[in-house]
C-alpha positions as CSV (number, residue, x, y, z in Angstrom):
1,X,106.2,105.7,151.1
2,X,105.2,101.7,151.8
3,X,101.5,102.9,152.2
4,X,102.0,104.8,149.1
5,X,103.5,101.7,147.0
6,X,101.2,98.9,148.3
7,X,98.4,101.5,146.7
8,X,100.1,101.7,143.9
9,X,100.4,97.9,143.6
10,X,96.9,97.0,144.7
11,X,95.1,95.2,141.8
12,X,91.4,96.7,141.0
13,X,88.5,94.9,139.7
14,X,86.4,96.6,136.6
15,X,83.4,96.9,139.0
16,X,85.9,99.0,142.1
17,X,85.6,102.7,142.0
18,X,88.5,104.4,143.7
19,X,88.5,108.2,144.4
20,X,90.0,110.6,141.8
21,X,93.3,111.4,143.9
22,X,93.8,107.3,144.2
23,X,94.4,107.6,140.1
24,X,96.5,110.4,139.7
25,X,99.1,108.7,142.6
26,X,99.1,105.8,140.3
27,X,99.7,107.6,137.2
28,X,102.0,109.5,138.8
29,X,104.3,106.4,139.9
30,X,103.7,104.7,136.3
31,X,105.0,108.1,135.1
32,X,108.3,107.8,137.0
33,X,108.8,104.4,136.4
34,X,108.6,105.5,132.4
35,X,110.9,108.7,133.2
36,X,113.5,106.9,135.5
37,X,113.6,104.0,132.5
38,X,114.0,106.5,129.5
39,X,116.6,108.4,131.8
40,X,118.5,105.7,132.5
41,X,118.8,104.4,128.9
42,X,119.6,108.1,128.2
43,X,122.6,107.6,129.5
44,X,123.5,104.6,127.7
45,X,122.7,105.6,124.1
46,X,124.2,109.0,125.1
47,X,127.6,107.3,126.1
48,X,127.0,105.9,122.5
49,X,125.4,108.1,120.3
50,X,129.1,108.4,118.5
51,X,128.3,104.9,117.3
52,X,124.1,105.3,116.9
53,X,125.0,108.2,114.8
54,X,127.6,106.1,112.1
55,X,125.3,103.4,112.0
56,X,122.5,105.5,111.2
57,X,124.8,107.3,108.6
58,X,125.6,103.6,106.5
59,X,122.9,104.3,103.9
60,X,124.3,107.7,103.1
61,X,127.8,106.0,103.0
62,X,129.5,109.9,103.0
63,X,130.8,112.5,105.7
64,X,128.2,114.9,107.8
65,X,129.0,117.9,108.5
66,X,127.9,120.3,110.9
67,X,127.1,124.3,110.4
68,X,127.0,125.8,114.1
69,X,129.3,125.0,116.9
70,X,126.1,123.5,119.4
71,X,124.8,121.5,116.4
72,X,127.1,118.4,116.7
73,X,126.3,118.3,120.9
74,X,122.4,118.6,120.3
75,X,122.2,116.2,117.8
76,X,124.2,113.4,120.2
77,X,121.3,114.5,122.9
78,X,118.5,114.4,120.2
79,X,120.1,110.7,118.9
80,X,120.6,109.5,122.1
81,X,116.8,110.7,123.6
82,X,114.7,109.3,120.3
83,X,116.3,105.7,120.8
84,X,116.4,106.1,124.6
85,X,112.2,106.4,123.5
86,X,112.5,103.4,121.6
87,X,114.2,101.3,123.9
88,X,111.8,102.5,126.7
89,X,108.8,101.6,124.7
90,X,108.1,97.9,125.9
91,X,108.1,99.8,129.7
92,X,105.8,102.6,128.4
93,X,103.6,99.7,127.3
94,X,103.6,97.7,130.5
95,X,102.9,100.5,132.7
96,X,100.1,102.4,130.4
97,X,98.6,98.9,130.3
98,X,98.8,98.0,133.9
99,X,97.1,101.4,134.8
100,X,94.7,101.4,132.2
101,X,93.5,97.2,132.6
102,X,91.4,97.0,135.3
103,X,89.0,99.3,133.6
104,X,88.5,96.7,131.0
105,X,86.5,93.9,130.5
106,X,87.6,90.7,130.7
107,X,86.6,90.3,126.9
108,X,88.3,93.8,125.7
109,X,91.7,92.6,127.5
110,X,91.4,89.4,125.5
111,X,91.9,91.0,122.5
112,X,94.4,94.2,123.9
113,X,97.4,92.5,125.1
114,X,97.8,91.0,121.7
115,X,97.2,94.3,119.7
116,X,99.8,95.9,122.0
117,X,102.4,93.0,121.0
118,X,101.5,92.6,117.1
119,X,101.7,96.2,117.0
120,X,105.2,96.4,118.4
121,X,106.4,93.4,116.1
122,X,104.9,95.6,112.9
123,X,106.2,98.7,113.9
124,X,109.6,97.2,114.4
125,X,109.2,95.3,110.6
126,X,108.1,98.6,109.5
127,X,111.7,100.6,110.8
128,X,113.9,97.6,109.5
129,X,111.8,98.1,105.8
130,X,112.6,101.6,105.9
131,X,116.2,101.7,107.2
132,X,117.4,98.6,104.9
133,X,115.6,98.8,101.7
134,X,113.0,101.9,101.6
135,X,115.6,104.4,103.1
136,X,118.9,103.8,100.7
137,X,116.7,103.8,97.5
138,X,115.1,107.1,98.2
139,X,118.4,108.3,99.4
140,X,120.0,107.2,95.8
141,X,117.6,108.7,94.0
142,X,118.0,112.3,95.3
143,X,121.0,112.5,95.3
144,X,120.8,111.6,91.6
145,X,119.4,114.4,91.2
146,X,122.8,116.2,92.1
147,X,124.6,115.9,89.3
148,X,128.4,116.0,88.4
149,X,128.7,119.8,89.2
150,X,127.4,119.5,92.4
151,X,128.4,118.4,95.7
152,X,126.2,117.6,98.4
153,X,127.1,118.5,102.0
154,X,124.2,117.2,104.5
155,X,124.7,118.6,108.2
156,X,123.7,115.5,110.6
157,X,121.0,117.1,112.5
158,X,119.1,117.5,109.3
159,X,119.6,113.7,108.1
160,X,119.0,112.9,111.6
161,X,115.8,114.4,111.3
162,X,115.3,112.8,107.6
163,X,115.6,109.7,108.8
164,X,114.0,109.7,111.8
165,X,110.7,110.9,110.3
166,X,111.2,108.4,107.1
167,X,111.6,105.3,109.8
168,X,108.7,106.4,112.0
169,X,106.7,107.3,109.4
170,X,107.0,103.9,107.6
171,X,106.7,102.2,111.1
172,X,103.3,103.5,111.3
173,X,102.0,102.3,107.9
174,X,102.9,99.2,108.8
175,X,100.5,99.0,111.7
176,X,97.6,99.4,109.2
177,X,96.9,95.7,109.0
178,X,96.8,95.2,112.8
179,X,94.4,97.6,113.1
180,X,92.1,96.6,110.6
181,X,92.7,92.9,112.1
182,X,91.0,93.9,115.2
183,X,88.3,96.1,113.6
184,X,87.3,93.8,111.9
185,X,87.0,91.6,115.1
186,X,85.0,94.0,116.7
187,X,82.6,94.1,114.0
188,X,83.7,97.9,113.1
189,X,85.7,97.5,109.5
190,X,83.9,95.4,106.9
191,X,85.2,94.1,104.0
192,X,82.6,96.1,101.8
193,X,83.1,99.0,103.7
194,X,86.9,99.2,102.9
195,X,86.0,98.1,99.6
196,X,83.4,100.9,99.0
197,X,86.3,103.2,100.5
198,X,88.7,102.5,98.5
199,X,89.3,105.8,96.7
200,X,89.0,108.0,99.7
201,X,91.4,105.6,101.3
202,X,93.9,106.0,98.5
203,X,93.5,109.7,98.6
204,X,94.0,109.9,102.0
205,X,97.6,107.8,102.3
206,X,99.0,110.0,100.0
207,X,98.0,113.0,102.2
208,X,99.5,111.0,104.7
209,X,102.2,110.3,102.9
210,X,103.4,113.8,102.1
211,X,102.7,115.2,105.8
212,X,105.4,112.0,107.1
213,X,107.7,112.3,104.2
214,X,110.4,115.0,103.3
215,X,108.9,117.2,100.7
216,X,109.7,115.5,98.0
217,X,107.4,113.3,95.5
218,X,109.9,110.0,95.2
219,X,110.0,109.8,99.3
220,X,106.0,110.0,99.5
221,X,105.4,107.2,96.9
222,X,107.9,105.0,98.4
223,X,105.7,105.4,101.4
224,X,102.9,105.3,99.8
225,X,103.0,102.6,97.5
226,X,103.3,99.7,100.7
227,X,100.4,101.9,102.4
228,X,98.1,101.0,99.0
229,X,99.3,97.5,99.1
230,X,98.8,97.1,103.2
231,X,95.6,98.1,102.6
232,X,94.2,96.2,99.8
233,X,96.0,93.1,102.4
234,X,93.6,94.6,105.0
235,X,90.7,94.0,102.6
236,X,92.2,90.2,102.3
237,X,92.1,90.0,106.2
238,X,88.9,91.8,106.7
239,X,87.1,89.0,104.3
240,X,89.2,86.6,106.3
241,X,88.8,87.4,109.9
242,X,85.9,90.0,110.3
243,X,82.9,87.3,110.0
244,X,84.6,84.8,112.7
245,X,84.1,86.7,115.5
246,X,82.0,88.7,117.3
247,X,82.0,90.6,120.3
């Protein structure tokens, strides 16, 4: 088991070759290093997932209910595993990137490392958009749509599920900027190109959009709409950026 972790350990120069078998041990012990951490949050989110689940509830600001006896019980697990993801990610990270960097070049890790972390600070802005301002404004206006004679009566594990997709989805929009960023620093996103692009681009957020979002037109052009914006920003930082460096 020593033999096995001082392997594991070892640190590997670009220009090493190590046998097949040598990568797949060290997969395998970054993979249970990811597993043990997600299981052990697991267990903390799942002690409260009681409290995840009300706070995730605020922008409805009404009663769930449940329609099946196992529903309420899965949707503790299902709260309880997503975050458990969430909170595991900076691990995931860490151990993807330690198995994956000494394949790189010194001049590909100088740009990586801060990708991975401008990525995780978007994403994050991105989920605290959507949960604060995107999410109860699209939540307002369907319910709207209700009336006085009706009643709406939402079972958690499909809000759960609402929400979860919403937040994730708006997450990932919000990385759109990073990207271009380092495109553009690599020399593969031009300003004219995404200029030229433009249209297609449009057409292909709101296909985006849709596939993220609820079925519902308000919920896609809430996502939409920062997408368009992020990306005429990525134009901005394409002009800015793309011609100052060059690898």
């Amino acid at each position: 088991m020593q033999e096995i972790r001082k392997r594991r350990l070892k640190k590997v120069t670009p220009d090493e070759k190590l046998p097949f078998t040598e990568h797949l041990e060290e997969f395998r012990w970054r993979l249970i290093i990811i597993i043990i951490t997600i299981a052990v949050w697991f267990g903390v989110c799942y002690t409260f997932s009681e409290n995840i689940i009300k706070f995730i509830q605020k922008p409805l600001n009404q009663k769930l209910i449940f329609i099946n006896p196992t529903e309420a019980f899965f949707v503790n697990l299902k709260v309880a595993f997503f975050v458990a993801i969430f909170l595991s990610i900076p691990v995931i990270i860490y151990e993807l990137w330690e198995f994956i960097s000494p394949g790189l070049l010194e001049k590909e890790k100088k740009y990586t490392l801060p990708f991975i972390i401008s990525s995780m600070i978007c994403f994050s802005i991105g989920g605290i958009f959507s949960f604060y301002i995107a999410l109860p404004s699209a939540i307002r206006f369907l319910l709207n749509f209700a009336g006085s004679e009706l009643k709406p009566m939402i079972s958690v594990d499909n809000y759960i599920s609402f929400v979860g997709r919403f937040m994730i989805g708006t997450g990932f929009v919000f990385e759109f900027p990073v990207v271009i960023f380092f495109l553009s620093k690599i020399g593969i996103a031009t300003p004219e190109f995404l200029s030229q692009k433009r249209g297609y681009a449009i057409l292909a957020i709101l296909i985006i959009s849709a596939i993220l979002t609820p079925p519902d037109v308000f919920t896609m052009i809430l996502m939409a709409v920062p997408l368009i914006i992020l990306y005429e920003i990525s134009i901005i930082i394409s002009r800015i950026f793309g011609e100052k460096i060059a690898i």
